[in-house]
C-alpha positions in Angstrom: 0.7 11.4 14.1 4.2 12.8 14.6 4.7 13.5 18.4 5.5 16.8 19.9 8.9 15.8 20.8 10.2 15.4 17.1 8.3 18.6 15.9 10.3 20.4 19.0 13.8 18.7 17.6 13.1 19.3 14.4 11.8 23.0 14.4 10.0 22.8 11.2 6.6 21.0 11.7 7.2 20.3 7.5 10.0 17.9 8.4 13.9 18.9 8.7 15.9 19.0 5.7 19.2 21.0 5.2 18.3 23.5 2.1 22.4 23.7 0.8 22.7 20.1 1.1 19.4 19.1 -0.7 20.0 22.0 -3.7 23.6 20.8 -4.4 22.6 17.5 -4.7 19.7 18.1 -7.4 22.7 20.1 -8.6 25.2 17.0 -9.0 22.1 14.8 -10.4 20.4 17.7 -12.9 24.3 17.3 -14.6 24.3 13.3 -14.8 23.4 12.1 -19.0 20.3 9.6 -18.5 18.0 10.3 -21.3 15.1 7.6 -21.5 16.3 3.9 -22.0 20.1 5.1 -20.7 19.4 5.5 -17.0 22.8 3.6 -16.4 24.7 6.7 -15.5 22.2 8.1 -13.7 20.9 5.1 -11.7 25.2 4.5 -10.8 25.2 8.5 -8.9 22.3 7.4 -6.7 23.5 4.6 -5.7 26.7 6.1 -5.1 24.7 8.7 -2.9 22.2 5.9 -1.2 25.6 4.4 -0.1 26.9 7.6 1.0 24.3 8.9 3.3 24.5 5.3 4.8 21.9 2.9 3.0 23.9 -0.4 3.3 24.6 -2.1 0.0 22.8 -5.2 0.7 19.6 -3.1 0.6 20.4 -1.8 -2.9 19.4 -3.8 -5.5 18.3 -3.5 -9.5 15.5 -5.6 -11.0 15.2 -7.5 -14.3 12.7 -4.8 -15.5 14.7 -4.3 -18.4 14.9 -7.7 -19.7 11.1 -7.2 -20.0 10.4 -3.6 -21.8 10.4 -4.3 -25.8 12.6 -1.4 -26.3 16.5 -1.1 -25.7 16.9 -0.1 -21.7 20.5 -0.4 -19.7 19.3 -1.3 -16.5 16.4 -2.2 -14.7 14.6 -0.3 -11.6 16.5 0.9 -8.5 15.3 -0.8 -5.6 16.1 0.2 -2.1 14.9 -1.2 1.0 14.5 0.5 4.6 13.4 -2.2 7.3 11.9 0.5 9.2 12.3 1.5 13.4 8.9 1.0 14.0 5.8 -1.5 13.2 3.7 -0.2 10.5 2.4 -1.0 6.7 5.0 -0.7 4.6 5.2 2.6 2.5 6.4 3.0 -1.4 8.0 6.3 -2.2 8.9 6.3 -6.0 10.2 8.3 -9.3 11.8 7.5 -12.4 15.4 8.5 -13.5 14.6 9.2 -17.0 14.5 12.2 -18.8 13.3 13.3 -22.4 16.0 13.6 -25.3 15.4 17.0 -25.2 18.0 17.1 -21.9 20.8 15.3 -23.8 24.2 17.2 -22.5 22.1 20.0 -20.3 24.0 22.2 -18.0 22.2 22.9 -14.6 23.1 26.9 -13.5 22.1 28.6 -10.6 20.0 31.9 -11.2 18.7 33.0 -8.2 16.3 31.4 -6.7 16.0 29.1 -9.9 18.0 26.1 -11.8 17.5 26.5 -15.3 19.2 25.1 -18.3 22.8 27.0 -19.3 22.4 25.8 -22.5 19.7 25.2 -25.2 18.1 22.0 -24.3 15.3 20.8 -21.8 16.7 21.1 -18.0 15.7 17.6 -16.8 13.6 19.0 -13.7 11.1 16.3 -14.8 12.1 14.3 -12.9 15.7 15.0 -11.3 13.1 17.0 -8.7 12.2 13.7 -7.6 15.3 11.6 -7.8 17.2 14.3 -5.2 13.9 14.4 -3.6 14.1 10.8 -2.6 17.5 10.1 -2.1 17.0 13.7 0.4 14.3 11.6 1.8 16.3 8.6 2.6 19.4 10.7 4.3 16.8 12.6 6.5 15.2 9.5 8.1 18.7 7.6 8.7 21.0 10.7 10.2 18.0 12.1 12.1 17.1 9.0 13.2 13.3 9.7 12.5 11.3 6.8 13.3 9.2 5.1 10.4 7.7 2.3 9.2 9.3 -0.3 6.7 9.4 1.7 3.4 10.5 0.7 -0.2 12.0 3.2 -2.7 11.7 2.9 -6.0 13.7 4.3 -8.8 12.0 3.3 -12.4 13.2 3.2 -15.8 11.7 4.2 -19.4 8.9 6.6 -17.7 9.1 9.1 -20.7 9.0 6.6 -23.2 6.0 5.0 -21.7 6.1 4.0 -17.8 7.5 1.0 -19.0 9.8 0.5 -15.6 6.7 1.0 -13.7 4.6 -1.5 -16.3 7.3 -4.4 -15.4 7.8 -3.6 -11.6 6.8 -6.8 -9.3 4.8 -5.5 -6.2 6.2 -8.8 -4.7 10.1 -7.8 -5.3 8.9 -4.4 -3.2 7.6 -6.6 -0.6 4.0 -5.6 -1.3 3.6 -2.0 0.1 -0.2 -1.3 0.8 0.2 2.4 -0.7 3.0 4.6 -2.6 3.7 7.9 -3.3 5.3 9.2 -6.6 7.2 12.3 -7.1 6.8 14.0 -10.4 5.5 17.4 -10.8 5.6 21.1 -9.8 3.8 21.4 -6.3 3.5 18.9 -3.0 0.5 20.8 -2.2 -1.2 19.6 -5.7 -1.5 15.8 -4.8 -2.8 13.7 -7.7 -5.3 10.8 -7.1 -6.0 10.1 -10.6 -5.3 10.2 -14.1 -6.5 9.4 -17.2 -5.8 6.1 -19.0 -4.3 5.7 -23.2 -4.5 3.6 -26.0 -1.2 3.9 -28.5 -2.2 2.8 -32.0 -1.3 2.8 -35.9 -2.0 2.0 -38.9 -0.5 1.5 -41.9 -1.7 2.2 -45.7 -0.9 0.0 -48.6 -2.0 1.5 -51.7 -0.4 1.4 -55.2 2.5 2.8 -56.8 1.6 4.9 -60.5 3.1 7.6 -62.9 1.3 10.4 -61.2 1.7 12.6 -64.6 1.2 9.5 -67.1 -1.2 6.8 -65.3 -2.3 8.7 -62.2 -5.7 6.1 -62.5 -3.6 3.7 -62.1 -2.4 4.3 -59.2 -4.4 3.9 -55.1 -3.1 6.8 -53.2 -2.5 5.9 -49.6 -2.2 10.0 -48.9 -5.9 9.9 -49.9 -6.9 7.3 -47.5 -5.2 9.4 -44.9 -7.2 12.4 -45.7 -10.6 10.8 -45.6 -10.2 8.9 -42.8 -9.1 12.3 -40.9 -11.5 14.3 -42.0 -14.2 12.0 -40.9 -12.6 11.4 -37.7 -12.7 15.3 -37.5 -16.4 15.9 -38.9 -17.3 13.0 -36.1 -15.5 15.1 -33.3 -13.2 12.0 -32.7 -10.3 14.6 -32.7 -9.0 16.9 -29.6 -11.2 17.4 -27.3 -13.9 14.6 -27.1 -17.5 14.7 -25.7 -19.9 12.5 -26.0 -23.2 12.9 -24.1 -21.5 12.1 -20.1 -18.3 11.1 -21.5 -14.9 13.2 -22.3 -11.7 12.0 -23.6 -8.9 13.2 -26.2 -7.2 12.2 -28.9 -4.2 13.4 -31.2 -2.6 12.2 -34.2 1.0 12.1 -34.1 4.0 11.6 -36.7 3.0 10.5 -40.1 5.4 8.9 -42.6 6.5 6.3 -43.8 7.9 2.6 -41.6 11.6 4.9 -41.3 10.0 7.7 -40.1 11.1 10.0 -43.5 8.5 11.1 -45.6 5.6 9.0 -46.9 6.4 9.3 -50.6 9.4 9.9 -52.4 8.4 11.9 -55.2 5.7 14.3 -56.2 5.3 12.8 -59.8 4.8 9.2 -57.9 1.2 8.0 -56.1 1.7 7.4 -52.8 2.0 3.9 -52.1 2.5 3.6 -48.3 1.8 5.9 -45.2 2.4 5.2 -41.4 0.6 7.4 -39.2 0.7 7.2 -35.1 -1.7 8.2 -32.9 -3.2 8.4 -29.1 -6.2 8.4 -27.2 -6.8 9.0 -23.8 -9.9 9.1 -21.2 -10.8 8.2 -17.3 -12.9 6.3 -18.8 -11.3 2.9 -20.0 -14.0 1.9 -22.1 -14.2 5.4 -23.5 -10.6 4.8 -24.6 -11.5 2.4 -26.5 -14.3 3.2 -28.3 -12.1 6.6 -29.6 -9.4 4.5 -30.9 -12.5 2.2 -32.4 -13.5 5.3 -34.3 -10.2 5.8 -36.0 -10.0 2.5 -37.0 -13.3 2.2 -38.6 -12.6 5.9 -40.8 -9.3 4.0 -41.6 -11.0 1.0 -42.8 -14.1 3.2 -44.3 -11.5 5.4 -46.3 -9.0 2.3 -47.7 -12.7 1.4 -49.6 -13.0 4.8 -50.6 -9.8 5.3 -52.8 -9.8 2.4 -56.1 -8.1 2.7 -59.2 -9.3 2.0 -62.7 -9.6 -1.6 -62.0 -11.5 -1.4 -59.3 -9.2 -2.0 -56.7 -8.9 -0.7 -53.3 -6.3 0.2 -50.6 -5.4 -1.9 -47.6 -5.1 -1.0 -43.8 -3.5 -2.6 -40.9 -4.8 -1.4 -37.4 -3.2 -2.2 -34.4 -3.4 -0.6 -31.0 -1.9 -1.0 -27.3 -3.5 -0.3 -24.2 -0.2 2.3 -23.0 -1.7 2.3 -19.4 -5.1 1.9 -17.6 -6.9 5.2 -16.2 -7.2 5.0 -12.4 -9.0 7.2 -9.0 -8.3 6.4 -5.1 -11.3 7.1 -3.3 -10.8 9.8 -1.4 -11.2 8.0 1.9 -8.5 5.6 1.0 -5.5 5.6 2.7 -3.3 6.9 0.8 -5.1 9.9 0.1 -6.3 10.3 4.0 -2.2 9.5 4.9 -1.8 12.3 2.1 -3.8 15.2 4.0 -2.5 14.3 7.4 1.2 15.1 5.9 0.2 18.3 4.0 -1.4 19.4 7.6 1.8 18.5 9.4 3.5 20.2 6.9 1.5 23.6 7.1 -0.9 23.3 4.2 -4.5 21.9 3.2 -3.5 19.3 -0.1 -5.3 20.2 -3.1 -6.7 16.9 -4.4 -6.7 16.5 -8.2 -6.7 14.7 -11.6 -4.5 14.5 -14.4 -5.0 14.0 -18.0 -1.2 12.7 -18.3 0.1 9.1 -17.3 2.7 8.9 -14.4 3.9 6.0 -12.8 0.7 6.1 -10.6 -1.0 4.5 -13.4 0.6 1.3 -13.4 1.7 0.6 -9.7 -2.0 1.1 -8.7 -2.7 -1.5 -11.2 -0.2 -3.3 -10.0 -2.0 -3.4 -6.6 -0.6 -0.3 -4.7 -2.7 2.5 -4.5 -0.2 5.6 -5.4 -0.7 9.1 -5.2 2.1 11.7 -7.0 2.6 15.1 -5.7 5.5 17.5 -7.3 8.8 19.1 -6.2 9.6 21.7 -8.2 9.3 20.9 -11.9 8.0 24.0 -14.4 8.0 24.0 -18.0 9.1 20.1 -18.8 10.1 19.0 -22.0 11.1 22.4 -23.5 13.8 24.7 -23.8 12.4 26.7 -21.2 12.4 24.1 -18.3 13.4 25.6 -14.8 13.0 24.2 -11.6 11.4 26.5 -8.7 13.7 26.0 -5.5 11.2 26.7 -3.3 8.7 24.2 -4.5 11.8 21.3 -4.7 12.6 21.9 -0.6 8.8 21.9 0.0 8.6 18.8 -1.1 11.6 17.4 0.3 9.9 17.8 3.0 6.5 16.7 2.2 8.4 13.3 1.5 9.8 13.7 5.2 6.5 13.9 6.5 4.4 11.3 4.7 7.4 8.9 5.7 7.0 9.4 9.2 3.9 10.2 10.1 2.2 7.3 11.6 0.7 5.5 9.0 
C-alpha cells in the first residue's frame, strides 16, 4: 500500500493535487468544441497539456480507431504511455473526449462552488470531469515523482454516439493492461462494476401508397402496422420496464419517420406507404437482450400480416438489429474491484459498489479483456440544459485517480 513516508509528504492521505490548478484546467477544456465524432480540437488541448506537464511526445500517440467506426470520426483514441518507476501490472486509466450535441458552443462560468453552462446548451461535464481528471492524474505522478507501476491512458472517441472508440480499441496497442479504470460520472465513492448490455434495432414498413379520400382500400397503411405491432408489444409488457419471472430488462422505442428522419407520410389525404422506427433494448442479461428485441420483431412481422388491402395483399418488414455492447460484472474479489476499495480507504472513504443500467466504456474494454471499473468526478445533470459540475466531487476524484495509480497494485 502507499507507505507512510508519501502520506507524510503529501498531507492528504486522498493523494495531492493542487485545487486552482486542477479547476482551471477543466476550465480551459469545458470551453474546447468536441461534440461526438469531432474530438479533433479537443483531443489537440490534451495533448498540448500532456506535453506541457512533461509527458514526452514519443509517448503520445493516436490510434486508427477511426478508420474503423462506420460513422464519420476525426481522429482516433489518444494514447499515452507512462513506463512506470516501479515493477508492477500495468494499470489502464481511461475517458472519452466526446460530448453530446447538446454542448455545441457551451460557455463554462464559475458560480461558486459550481461550473455550469453560461449559456443555453448542455455544459459538457460528461465527460470534460474525466478528461481534466486524467491529464490532473498524469501531472501529479510526474512533478511529485509518486512512484507507480507502468500505466496506459486512454483517451476514446465516439462514447456518446455509441462507445465506438472503446469498441475499436486494441488491448495489444495498450500493451495489455490486466485492469482499468474509467472516469465518467458524478461520485469516486460510487464505483461501478457492472452494467447492463443493448441491442440497437429497426425496422422498416413497406406498405402501399392510395387516395386516402377516394381508394382508401386500396391502399396498406404502414402507420397501421406500427400501431399493432406497439400495442402488442405493450399488452405483452415488452415495453419500459421488463420482468419476466427472474429476468428484468428495458426497452424504448425511439424516433419514428421516415429513411430522412422527416415525417413518415407526406400528406393526410395519402396512406402511408413507409415508416422507419428505431428502437433499444437493454438487460444484464445478454440473452435476455435478445429475446426483448425478438419480441419486437415478431409483433412487427405479426402486424405487416395484419394490415391487407382489397386484393389481399399485405405489408412488408425489414428487421435488423446490432448488439450496441455486451452487459458485464467483475466479481467482487477481482482485482480491480479489491485495488478499487484499497484506494477509496486510502482516500478516506468505504466505495460504494454498484450497477448501472447505462453503457460506458467499461462495457467494451472488459470485453476487450481488461477488467474495468468507472467511478465519477463531478458530473450532474448530463445531457440537459441544466448540466453543472460539482467542484467538490471533480477534486475528489482527482484524487481518487491519484491513489488507485499509486497504490501498490
Amino acid at each position: 500500500m502507499l507507505n507512510a513516508s508519501t502520506l507524510h509528504r503529501t498531507g492528504h492521505p486522498s493523494m495531492p493535487i493542487q485545487p486552482p490548478q486542477a479547476i482551471a484546467r477543466l476550465m480551459r477544456f469545458l470551453a474546447v468544441p468536441g461534440i461526438t465524432g469531432e474530438e479533433k480540437l479537443i483531443a489537440e488541448a490534451v495533448r498540448a497539456e500532456l506535453i506541457a506537464v512533461g509527458v514526452p511526445k514519443n509517448r503520445i500517440r493516436f490510434d486508427m480507431a477511426n478508420e474503423k467506426i462506420p460513422l464519420p470520426t476525426q481522429t482516433g483514441n489518444l494514447i499515452v504511455d507512462l513506463p512506470g518507476t516501479r515493477p508492477g501490472p500495468r494499470l489502464l486509466f481511461s475517458t472519452h473526449l466526446d460530448t453530446v450535441p447538446l454542448c455545441a458552443g457551451a460557455v463554462p462560468l464559475r458560480k461558486g462552488d459550481r461550473i455550469v453552462p453560461k449559456g443555453k446548451t448542455a455544459l459538457g461535464g460528461d465527460n470534460r470531469t474525466g478528461v481534466a481528471c486524467l491529464v490532473n492524474l498524469v501531472e501529479t505522478l510526474l512533478n511529485d515523482n509518486l512512484p507507480h507501476g507502468p500505466t496506459t491512458i486512454l483517451f476514446t472517441v465516439r462514447e456518446e454516439s455509441g462507445l465506438w472508440g472503446a469498441r475499436f480499441v486494441d488491448a495489444a496497442d495498450l500493451h495489455r493492461p490486466t485492469m482499468g479504470f474509467n472516469v465518467d460520472g458524478r461520485s469516486a465513492r460510487d464505483v461501478t462494476i457492472g452494467a447492463v448490455g443493448a441491442d440497437r434495432w429497426e425496422v422498416e414498413i413497406f406498405g402501399k401508397a392510395s387516395h386516402a379520400g377516394v381508394h382508401p382500400q386500396k391502399g396498406i397503411s404502414a402507420c397501421m402496422v406500427v400501431a399493432l405491432a406497439l400495442a402488442k408489444v405493450y399488452e405483452s409488457g415488452w415495453f419500459g420496464k421488463i420482468r419476466k419471472e427472474d429476468r428484468e430488462g428495458t426497452s424504448n422505442v425511439g424516433p419514428i419517420g421516415d429513411a430522412q428522419g422527416r415525417a413518415a407520410g407526406q400528406a393526410t389525404n395519402v396512406v402511408t406507404d413507409y415508416v422507419k422506427l428505431l428502437g433499444e433494448s437493454r438487460s444484464h442479461d445478454a440473452k435476455f437482450v435478445g429475446e426483448i428485441t425478438k419480441a419486437y420483431r415478431e409483433a412487427f412481422e405479426a402486424a405487416a400480416k395484419q394490415v391487407k388491402n382489397e386484393e389481399g395483399k399485405s405489408a412488408k418488414v425489414k428487421f435488423a438489429a446490432r448488439r450496441d455492447y455486451f452487459p458485464f460484472r467483475l466479481k467482487e474479489t477481482s482485482p480491480a474491484v479489491k485495488l478499487a476499495r484499497a484506494a477509496a480507504e486510502v482516500a478516506g472513504w468505504s466505495a460504494n459498489l454498484r450497477t448501472t443500467n447505462g453503457g460506458l466504456d467499461a462495457n467494451w474494454l472488459s470485453r476487450n479483456g481488461i477488467p474495468t471499473i468507472t467511478f465519477g468526478a463531478g458530473q450532474n445533470n448530463p445531457h440537459t440544459v441544466d448540466e453543472f459540475v460539482e467542484l467538490s466531487d471533480y477534486l475528489e476524484g482527482c484524487r481518487y485517480a491519484v491513489a488507485l495509480a499509486a497504490i501498490d497494485a
